[in-house]
Each structure stands twice: as C-alpha cells, then as structure tokens.
MITIPA-516596 format. One record per residue (C-alpha): residue number from 1; x, y, z. Coordinates in nm, 3 decimals. Layout:
! residues N
+-----+---------+---------+---------+
| num |       x |       y |       z |
+-----+---------+---------+---------+
| NUM |       X |       Y |       Z |
...
+-----+---------+---------+---------+
***
This chain:
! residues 307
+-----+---------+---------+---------+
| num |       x |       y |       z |
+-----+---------+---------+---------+
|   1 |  25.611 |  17.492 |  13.112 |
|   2 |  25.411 |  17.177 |  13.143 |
|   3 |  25.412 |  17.225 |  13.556 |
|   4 |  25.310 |  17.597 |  13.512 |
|   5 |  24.956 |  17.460 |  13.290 |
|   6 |  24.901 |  17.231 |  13.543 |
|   7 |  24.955 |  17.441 |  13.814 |
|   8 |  24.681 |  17.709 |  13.662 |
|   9 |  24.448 |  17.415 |  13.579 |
|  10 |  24.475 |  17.349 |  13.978 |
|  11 |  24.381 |  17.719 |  14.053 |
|  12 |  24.100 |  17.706 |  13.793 |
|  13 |  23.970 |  17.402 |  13.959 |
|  14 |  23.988 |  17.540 |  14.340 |
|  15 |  23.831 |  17.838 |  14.172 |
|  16 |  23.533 |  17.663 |  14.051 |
|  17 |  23.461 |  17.449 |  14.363 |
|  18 |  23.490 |  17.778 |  14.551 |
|  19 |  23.199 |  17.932 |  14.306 |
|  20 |  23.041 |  17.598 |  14.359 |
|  21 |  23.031 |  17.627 |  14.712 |
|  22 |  22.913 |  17.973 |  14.731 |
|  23 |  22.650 |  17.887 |  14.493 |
|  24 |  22.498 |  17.616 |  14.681 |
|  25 |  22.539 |  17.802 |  15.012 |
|  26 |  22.344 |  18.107 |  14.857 |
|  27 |  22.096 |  17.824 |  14.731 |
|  28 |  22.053 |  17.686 |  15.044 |
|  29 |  22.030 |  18.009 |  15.235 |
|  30 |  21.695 |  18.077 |  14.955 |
|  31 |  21.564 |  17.727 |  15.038 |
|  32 |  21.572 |  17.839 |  15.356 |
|  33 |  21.389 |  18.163 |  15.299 |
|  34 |  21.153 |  18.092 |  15.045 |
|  35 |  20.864 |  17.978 |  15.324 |
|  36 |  20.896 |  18.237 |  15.458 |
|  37 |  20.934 |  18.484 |  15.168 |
|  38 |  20.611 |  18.328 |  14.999 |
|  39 |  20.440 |  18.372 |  15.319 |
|  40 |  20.524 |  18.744 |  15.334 |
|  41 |  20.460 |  18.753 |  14.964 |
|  42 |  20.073 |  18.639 |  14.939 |
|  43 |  19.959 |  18.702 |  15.281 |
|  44 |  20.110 |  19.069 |  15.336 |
|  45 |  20.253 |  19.230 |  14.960 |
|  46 |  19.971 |  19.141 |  14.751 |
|  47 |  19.671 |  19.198 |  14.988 |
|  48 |  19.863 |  19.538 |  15.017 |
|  49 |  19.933 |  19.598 |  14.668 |
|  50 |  19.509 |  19.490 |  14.570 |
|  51 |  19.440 |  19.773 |  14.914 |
|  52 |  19.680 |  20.010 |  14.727 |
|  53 |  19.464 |  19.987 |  14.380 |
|  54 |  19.161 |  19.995 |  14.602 |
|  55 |  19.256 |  20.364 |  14.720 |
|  56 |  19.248 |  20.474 |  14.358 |
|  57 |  18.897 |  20.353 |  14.292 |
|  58 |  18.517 |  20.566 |  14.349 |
|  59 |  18.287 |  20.422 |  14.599 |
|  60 |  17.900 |  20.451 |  14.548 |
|  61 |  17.690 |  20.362 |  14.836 |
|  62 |  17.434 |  20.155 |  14.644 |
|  63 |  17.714 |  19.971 |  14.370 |
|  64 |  18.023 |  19.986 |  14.645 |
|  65 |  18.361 |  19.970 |  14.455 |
|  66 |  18.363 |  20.117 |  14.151 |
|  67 |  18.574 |  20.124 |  13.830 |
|  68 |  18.670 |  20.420 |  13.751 |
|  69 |  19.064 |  20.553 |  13.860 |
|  70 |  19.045 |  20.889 |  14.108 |
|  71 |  19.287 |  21.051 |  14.334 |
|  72 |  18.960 |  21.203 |  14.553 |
|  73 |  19.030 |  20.998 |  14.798 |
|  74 |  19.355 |  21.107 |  14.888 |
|  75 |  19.282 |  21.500 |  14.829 |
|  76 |  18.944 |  21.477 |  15.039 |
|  77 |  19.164 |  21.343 |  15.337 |
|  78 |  19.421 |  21.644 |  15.260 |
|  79 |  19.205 |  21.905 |  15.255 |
|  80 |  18.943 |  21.809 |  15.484 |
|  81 |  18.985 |  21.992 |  15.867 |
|  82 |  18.835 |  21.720 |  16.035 |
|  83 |  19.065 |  21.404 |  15.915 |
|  84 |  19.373 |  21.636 |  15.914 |
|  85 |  19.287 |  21.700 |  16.282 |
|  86 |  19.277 |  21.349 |  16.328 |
|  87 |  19.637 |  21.302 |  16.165 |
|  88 |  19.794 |  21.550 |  16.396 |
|  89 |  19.564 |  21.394 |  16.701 |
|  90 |  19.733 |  21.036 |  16.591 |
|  91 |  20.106 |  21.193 |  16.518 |
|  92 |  20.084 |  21.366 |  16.891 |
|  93 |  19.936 |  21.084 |  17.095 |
|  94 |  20.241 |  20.859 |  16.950 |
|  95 |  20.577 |  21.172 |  17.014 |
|  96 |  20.395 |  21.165 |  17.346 |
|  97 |  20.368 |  20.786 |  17.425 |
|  98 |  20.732 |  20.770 |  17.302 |
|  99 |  20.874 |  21.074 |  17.508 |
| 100 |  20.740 |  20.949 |  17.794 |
| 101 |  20.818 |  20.573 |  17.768 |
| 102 |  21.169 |  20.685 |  17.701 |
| 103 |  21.168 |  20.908 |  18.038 |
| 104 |  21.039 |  20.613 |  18.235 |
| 105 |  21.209 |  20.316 |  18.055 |
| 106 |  21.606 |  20.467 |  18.123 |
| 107 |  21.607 |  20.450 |  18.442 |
| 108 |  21.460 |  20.086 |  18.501 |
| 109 |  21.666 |  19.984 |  18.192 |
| 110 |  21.984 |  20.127 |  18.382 |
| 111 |  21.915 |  19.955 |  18.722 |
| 112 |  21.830 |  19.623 |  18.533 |
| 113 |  22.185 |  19.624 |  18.364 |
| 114 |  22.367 |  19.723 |  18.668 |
| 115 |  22.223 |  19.370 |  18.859 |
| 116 |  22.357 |  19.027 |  18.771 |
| 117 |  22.180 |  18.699 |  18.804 |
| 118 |  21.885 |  18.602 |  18.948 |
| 119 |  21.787 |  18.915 |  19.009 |
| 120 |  21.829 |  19.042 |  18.686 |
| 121 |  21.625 |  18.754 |  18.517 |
| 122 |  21.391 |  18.810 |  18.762 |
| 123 |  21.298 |  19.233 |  18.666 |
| 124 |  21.357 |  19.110 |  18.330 |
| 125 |  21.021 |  18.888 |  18.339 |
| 126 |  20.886 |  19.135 |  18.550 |
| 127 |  20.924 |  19.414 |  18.268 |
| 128 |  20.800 |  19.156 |  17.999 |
| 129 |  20.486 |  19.010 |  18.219 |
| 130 |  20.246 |  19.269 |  18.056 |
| 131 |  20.306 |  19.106 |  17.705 |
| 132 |  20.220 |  18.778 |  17.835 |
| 133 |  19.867 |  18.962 |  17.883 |
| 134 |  19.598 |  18.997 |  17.584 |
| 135 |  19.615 |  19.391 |  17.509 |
| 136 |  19.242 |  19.386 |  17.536 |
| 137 |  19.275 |  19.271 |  17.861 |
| 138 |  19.518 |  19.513 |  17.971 |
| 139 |  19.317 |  19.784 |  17.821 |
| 140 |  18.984 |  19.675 |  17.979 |
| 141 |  19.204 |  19.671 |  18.293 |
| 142 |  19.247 |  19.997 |  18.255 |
| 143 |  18.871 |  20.069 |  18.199 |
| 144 |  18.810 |  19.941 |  18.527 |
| 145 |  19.067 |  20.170 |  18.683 |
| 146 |  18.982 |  20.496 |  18.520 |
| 147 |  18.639 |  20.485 |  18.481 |
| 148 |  18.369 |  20.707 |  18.648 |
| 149 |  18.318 |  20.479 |  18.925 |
| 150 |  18.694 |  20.337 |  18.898 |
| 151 |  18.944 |  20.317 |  19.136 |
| 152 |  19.102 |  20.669 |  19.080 |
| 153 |  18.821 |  20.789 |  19.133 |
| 154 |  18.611 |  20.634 |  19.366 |
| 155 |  18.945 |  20.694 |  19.588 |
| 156 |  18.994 |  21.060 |  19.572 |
| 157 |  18.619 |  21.085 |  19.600 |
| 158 |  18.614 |  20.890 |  19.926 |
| 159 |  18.934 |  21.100 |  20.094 |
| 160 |  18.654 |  21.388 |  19.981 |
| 161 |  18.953 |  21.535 |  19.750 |
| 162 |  18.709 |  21.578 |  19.458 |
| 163 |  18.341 |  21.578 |  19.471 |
| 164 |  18.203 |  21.458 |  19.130 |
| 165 |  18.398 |  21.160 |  18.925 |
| 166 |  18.683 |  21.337 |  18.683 |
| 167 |  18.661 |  21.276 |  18.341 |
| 168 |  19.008 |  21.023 |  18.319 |
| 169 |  18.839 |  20.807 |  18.062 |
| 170 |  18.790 |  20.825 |  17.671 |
| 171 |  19.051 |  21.097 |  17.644 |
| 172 |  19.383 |  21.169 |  17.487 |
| 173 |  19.514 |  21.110 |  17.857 |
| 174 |  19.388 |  20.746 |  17.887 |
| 175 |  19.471 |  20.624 |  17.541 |
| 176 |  19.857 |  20.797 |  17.600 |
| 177 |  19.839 |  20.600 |  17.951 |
| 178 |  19.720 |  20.300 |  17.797 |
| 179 |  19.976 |  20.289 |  17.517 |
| 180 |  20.251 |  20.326 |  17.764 |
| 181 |  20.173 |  20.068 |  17.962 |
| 182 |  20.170 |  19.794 |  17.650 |
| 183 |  20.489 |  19.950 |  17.473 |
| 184 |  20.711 |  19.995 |  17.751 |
| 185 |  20.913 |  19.639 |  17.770 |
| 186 |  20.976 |  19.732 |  17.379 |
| 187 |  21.201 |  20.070 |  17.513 |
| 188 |  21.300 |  19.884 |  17.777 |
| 189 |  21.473 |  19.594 |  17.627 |
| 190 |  21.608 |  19.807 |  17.363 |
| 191 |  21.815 |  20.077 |  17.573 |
| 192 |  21.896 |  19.786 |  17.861 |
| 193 |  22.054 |  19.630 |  17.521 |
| 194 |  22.248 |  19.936 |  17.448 |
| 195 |  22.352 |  19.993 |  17.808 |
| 196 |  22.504 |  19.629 |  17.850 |
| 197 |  22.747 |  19.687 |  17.523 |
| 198 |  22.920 |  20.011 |  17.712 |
| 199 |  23.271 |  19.929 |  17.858 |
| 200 |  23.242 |  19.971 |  18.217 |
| 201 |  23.617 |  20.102 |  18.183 |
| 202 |  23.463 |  20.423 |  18.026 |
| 203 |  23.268 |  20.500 |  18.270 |
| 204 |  23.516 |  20.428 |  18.518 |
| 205 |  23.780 |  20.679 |  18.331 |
| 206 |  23.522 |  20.957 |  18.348 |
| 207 |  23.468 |  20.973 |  18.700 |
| 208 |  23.867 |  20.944 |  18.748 |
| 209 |  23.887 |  21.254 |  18.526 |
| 210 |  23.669 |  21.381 |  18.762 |
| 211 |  23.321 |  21.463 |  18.640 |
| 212 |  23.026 |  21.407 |  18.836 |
| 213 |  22.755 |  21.176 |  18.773 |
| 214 |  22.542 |  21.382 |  18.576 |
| 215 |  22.812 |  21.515 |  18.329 |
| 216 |  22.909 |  21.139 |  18.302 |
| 217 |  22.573 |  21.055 |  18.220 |
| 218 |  22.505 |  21.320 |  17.938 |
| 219 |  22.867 |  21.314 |  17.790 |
| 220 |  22.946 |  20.971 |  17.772 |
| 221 |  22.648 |  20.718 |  17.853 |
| 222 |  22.363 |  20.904 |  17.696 |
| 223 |  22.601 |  20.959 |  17.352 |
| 224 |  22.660 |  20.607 |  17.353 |
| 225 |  22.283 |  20.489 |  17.430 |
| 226 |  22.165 |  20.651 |  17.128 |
| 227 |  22.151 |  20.367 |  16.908 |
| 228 |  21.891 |  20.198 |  17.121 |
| 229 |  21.663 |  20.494 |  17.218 |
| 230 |  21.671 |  20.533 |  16.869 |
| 231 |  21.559 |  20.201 |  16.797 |
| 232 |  21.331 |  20.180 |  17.091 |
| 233 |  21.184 |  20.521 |  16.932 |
| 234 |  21.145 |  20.394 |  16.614 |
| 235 |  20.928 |  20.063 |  16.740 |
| 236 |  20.740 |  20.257 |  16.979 |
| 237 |  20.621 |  20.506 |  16.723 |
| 238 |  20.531 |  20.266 |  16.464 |
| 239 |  20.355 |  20.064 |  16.674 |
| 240 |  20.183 |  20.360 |  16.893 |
| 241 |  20.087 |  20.542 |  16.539 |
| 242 |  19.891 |  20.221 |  16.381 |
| 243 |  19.734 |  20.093 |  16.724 |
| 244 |  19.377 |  20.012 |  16.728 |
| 245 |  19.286 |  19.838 |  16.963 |
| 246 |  19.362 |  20.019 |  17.285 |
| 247 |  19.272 |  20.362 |  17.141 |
| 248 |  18.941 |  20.229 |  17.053 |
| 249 |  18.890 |  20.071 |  17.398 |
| 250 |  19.057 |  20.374 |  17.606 |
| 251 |  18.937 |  20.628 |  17.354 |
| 252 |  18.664 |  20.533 |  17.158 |
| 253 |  18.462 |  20.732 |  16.940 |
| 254 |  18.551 |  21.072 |  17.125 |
| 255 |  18.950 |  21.036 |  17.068 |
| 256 |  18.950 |  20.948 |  16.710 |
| 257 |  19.295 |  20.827 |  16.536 |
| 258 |  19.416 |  20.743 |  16.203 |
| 259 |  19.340 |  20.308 |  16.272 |
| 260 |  18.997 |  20.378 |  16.444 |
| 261 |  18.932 |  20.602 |  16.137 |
| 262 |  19.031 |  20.297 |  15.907 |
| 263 |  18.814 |  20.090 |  16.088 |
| 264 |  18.500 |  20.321 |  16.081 |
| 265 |  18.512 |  20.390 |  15.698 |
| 266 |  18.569 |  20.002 |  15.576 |
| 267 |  18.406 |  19.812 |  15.837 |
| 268 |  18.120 |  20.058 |  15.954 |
| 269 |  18.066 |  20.287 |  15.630 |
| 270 |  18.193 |  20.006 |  15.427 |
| 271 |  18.389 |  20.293 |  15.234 |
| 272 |  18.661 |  20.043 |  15.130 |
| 273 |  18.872 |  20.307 |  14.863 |
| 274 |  18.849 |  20.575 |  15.121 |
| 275 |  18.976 |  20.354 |  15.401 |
| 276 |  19.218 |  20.187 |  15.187 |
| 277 |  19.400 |  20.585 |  15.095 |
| 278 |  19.384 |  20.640 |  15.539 |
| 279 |  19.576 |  20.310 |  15.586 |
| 280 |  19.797 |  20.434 |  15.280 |
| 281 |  19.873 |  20.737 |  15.457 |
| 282 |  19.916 |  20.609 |  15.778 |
| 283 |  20.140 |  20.347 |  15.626 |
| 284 |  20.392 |  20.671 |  15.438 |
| 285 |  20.374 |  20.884 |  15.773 |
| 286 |  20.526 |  20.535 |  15.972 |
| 287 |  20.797 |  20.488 |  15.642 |
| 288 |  20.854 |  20.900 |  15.696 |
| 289 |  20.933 |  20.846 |  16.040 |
| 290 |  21.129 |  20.545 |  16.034 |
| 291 |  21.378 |  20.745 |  15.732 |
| 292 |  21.404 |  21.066 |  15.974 |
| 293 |  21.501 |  20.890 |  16.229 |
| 294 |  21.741 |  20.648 |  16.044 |
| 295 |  21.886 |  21.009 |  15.948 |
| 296 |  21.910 |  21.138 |  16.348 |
| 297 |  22.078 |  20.808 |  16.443 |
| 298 |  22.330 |  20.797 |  16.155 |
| 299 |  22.406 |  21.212 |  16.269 |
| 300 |  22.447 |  21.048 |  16.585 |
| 301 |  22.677 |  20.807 |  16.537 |
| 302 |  22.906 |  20.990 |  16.333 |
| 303 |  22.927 |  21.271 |  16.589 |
| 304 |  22.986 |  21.018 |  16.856 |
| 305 |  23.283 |  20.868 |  16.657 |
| 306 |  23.424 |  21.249 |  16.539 |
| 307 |  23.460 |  21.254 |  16.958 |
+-----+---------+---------+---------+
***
C-alpha cells in the first residue's frame, strides 16, 4: 500500500516538472517573441487601427479631419465610376503580372532544379540579382528603355520599322512589364522550392508507364507543383496589387491604381479619411485574395491526395 502512495507521489512529481518544463519553454519561446511582437504591435497594428478610425471620419478642406463618424467615404468610392475603374485597372494589372510571371518563372525554375552545384548557385544569384537593385532604379531603368527616345524605340526607328516613337511608356503595358521584372525571383524561388521536394522516382515511373513528356508534366509534376505556384501567386498578387512605386514611375498619372490613388488623396489632396477607406479597401481585396486562394490550394491538395 505504502509503495503504491509513493509510487503515485513519483508520477505526480514527474508530472509537475513536465508542466514545469513546458511552462518555461512556452515562456521562453514569448521572451523570445515579445521584441518582435511589440514591434509589430506599435509600429504596424496601432498606426493601422488610428488609419482605420480615420476612414470613418469627414474631411473639410479648411478644418481637415473632422469629428463627426460617416461611412461616405467608403460609399463614394463604391459608387463612384471613376475609382471603381481604378479598382478593376489595379485587380487586372496584378492577374496579369501574376499569369505571366508564372508562364515565364516554370520553366527557369525547372532548369534551375534539374542542375547541381556551382551552376545551380550560380542562376540562383543570377535570378535574385534584380533584388539586390533599388526598385526605383530598376524602374528608372526601364524609363530609359521604353521611353520616346529609348532604346526600343530609337532601334526599330533606325531599322526604319516604325516611323514615329510608339507610345511603350506610361501605360498598362509598362507598369505590367515593370512589375514583372521586380517580382519574378519571388515565383521563381517558390515553384524551384516545390520542384526540388518531387521524388525523381515518380517521374521516372511515369515515363516507364509510358507517357510522354507532356502528359508527365500535366498529370504528375504540375499536380504536385501546386503548392508553390500557389504560394508564388499569392506573394505576387499581394505585392503587385499594393505597389507604388513602380506604377507611379512606369505609369504615372495616366495609369492610375489603387496605391497611387492613396498617395494622391493623403499626400497631394491631403484627404486623409478618404485615403485612409482606399488603403482599407485595398487592404480587404489583398485578405479576399489571399482566403480564395487558400481555398484553390486546399481543393488542390485534397484532389491530389484522392489520386
């Protein structure tokens, strides 16, 4: 009896230097956190939660910010022509920066995970290089090559293809080209991830089952791919949909998105309620995407795995 009590006084014990343990693991792992928590907290929450009440205020051009609660803001965006014009002008520049940048990223993402070594370090840098560039830079760069009197055009100009400079600049086209060029290591890295985790022995048993190439690709590698297109999608999206800075370079005033239109009512029109509801919206259309595609990649996966 006496050896049964002590024996359960032993498990108590372990039990409580187990809970002990946990504890001060958990409290560590805070410690740990909290920096960086607080940081997130004051510099990026509350400055977001203050923009947030912002949105619900009236402006007055003589008093600014005033304070009395509306929801104008938000319905004169919704039912205005012109800014919903601009929404579907910012939602279409970014499915078309990320449709492309998938089509081009694949196939340099597949010939990077195929090499070893060296080599493969080596187109690795290569593909990241750009971000080791200022995006103002890179945009201005490609100022200098679309332009009037650019390179494009000062070429086909000279091999008397054209006769007056085409209009390549401050369009939909230049801002989508622009956009492509600074997100595509994101796509990259992501599929080139997703490619290295297949089993070569897959691949290998659906040739010997004998399909071709292309019915390898779209049965079995493209399936299993999905979680990083999906992921590359997802950044390039977000990041494409709330970019300002090479859409107002490459773009300016004549391609107008949702960020440029932020910009122009708080900084120029100092309109900060009406700016603050823009960034509001452009913030729920980047959550919206992000949950519709969480929903496509789950599909995915669980239609991969029923195969």
């Amino acid at each position: 009896m006496q050896g049964e009590i002590a024996t359960n006084q032993d498990q108590s014990l372990l039990i409580q230097q187990k809970k002990k343990k946990n504890f001060r693991k958990k409290l560590d792992i805070w410690l740990l956190l909290l920096p960086t928590l607080l940081i997130f907290i004051f510099f990026f929450l509350v400055p977001l939660v203050f923009l947030f009440v912002t949105s619900f205020k009236t402006f007055d051009a003589n008093s600014g910010i005033g304070n009395e609660w509306t929801f104008q803001n938000y319905i004169k965006f919704l039912t205005d022509s012109f800014y919903l014009s601009v929404l579907w002008r910012t939602v279409k520049i970014a499915l078309l920066t990320t449709l492309i940048t998938i089509i081009i990223s694949y196939p340099v993402a597949y010939q990077i995970s195929k090499v070893k070594g060296r080599l493969k370090n080596f187109l690795t840098l290569i593909v990241l290089s750009p971000l080791l560039i200022s995006m103002v830079i890179r945009s201005y760069g490609w100022v200098i090559i679309l332009s009037n009197k650019g390179v494009i055009n000062n070429t086909l100009m000279d091999l008397g293809i054209i006769n007056q400079p085409l209009t390549l600049l401050y369009t939909e086209f230049s801002v989508i080209l622009g956009m492509i060029h600074v997100l595509f290591p994101y796509m990259v890295l992501t599929i080139m991830g997703s490619l290295e985790r297949i089993d070569p022995s897959v691949i290998r048993a659906s040739q010997n089952l004998g399909a071709s190439s292309a019915r390898t690709f779209f049965s079995v590698m493209l399936p299993l791919t999905l979680p990083g297109i999906f992921a590359g999608s997802v950044m390039v999206f977000s990041l494409s949909v709330s970019s300002f800075v090479t859409p107002a370079i490459l773009g300016g005033p004549q391609v107008k998105v949702m960020s440029y239109l932020t910009y122009e009512q708080t900084a120029v029109m100092l309109n900060w309620p009406y700016g603050s509801a823009i960034g509001f919206l452009l913030i729920f259309l980047a959550i919206i995407t992000i949950i519709i595609y969480s929903k496509i990649l789950a599909y995915s996966e669980k239609g991969v795995a029923i195969q």
